[in-house]
C-alpha positions in Angstrom: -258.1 -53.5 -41.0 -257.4 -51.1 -44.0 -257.0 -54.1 -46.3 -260.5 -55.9 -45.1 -262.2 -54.4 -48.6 -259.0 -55.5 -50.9 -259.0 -59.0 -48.8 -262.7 -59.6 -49.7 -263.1 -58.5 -53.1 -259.8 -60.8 -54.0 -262.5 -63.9 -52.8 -265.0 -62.6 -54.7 -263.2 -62.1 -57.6 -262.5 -66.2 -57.3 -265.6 -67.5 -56.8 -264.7 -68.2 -53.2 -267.1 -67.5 -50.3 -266.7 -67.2 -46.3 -268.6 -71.1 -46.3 -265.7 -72.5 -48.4 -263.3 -70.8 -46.6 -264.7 -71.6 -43.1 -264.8 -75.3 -44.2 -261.3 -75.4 -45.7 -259.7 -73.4 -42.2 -262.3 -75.6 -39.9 -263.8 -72.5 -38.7 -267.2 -70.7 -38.5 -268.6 -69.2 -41.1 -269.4 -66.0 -38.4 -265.8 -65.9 -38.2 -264.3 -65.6 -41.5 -266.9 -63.0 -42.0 -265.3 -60.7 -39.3 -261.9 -61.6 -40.3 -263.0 -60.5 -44.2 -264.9 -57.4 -42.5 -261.7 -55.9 -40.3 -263.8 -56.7 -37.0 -261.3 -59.5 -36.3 -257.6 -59.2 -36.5 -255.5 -61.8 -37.9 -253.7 -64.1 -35.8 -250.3 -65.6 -36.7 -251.7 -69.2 -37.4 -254.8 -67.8 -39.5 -252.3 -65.7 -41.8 -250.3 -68.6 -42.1 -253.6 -70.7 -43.4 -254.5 -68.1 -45.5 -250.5 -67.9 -47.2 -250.5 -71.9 -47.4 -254.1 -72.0 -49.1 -254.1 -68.7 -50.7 -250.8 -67.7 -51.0 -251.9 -64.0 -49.0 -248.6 -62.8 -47.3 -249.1 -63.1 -43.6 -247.2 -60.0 -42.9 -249.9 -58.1 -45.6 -252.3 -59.6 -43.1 -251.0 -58.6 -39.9 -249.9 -55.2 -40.5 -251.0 -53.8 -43.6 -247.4 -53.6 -45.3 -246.0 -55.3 -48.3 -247.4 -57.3 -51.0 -250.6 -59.3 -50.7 -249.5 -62.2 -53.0 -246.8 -64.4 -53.6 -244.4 -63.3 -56.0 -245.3 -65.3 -59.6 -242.2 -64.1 -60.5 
């Protein structure tokens, strides 16, 4: 995943680690960490979790293309 760096660092950069987000998805730790990493691709119903508690684009996660974030326009 070319995005895997951008994707992590935008946690970081909130304060936000793979524990909180494994809790808040009801996943594994392990697994947001290869999700964050690019060693896991993205499902459709993990981008969707990650739009509807993040606001990350789906599409952004799935393919590489388009904006990360919602517009705050």
């Amino acid at each position: 995943m070319a995005n895997a760096k951008e994707l992590a660092d935008f946690f970081k950069n909130k304060g936000i680690t793979q524990e909180m987000i494994a809790e808040k998805l009801g996943v594994s730790q392990q697994y947001v960490s290869r999700l964050l990493s690019g060693k896991t691709a993205f499902g459709k119903k993990q981008a969707r979790r990650f739009y509807e508690n993040w606001g990350i684009q789906p599409a952004w996660l799935l393919t590489g293309d388009g904006p990360d974030r919602k517009s705050t326009r």
